[in-house]
FIKEFI-469710 format. One record per residue: residue in one letter; x negated, z, y negated of N, C-alpha, C in turn. Coordinates in steps of 0.02 Angstrom, whole numbers, padded with zeros to 5 digits, always signed. Layout:
// residues N
AXZYXZYXZY ...
This chain:
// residues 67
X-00042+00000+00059+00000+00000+00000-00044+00000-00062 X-00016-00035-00116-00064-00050-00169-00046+00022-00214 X-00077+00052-00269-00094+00100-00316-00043+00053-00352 X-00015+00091-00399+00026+00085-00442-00017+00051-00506 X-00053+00043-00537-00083+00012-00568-00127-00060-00532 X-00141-00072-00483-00167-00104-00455-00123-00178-00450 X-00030-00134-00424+00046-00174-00441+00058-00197-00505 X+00015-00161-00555+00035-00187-00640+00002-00238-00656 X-00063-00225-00635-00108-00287-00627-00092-00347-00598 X-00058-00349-00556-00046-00410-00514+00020-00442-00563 X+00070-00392-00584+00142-00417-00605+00107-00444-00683 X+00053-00415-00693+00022-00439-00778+00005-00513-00752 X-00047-00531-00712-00061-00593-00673-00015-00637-00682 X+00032-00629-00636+00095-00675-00635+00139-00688-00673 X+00125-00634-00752+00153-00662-00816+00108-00729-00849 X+00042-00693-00832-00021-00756-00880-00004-00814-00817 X-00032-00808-00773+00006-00882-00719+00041-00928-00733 X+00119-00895-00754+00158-00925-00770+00176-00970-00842 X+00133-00927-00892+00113-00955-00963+00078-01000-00955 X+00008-00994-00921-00028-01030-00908-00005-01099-00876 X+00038-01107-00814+00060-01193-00805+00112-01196-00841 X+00135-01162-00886+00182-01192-00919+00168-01240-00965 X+00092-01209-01005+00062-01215-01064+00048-01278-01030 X+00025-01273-00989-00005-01349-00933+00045-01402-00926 X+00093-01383-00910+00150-01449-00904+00176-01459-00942 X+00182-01404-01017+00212-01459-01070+00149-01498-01104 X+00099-01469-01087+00044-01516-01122+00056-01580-01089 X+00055-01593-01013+00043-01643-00979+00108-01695-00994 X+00165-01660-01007+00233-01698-01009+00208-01718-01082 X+00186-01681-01121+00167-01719-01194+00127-01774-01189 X+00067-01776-01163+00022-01840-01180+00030-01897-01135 X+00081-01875-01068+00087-01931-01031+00176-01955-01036 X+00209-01918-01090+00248-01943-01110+00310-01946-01060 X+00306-01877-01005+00373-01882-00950+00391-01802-00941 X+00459-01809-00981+00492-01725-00985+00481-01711-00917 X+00481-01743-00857+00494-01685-00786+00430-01654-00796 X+00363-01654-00807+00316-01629-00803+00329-01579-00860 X+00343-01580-00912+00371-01525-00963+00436-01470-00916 X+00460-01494-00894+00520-01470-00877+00496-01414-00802 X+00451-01449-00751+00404-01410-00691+00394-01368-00746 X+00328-01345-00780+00283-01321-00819+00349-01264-00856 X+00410-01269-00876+00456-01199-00882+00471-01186-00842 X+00489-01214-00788+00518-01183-00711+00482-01152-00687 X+00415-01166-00686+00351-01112-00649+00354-01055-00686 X+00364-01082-00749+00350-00982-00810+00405-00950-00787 X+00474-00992-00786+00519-00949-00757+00518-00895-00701 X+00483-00939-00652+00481-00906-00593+00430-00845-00594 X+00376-00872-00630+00316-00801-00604+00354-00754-00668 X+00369-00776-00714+00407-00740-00764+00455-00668-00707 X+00488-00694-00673+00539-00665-00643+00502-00619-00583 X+00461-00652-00553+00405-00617-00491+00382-00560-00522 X+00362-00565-00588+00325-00494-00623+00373-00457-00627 X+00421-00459-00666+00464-00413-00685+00507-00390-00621 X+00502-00421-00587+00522-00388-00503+00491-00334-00490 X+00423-00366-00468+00355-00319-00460+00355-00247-00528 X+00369-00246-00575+00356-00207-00619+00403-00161-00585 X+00482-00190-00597+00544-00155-00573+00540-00110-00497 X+00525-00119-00479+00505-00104-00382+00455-00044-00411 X+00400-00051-00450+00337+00010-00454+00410+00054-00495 X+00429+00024-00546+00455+00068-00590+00501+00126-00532 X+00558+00083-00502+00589+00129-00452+00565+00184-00412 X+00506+00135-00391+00468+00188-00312+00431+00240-00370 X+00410+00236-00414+00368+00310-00444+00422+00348-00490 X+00491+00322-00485+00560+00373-00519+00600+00405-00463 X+00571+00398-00409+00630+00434-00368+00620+00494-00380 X+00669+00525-00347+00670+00618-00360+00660+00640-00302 X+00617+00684-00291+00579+00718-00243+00611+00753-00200 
């Protein structure tokens, strides 16, 4: 089982990830001039967007339970 910070780290990851090909496919849909490659490039942010805040949500729960 991962350390609770170790989980923040990873859900931080999969926020920059997801910025990161986004930033990538609207660049690519820009200079080659085809929205689906813009359009991939938000769907990926979406997704790791959503993977983190899962991951965040899940640590948040498991270190609020009541003893």
């Amino acid at each position: 089982m991962l350390q609770p910070l170790q989980s923040k780290i990873i859900a931080i990851f999969c926020y920059l990830i997801g910025i990161g090909l986004a930033i990538i496919g609207i660049y690519i849909g820009d200079t080659d001039n085809s929205p689906g490659a813009a359009l991939i490039g938000f769907v990926l942010l979406l997704g790791f967007a959503w993977l983190g805040t899962r991951m965040l949500w899940r640590i948040h729960q498991r270190n609020n339970r009541p003893q």
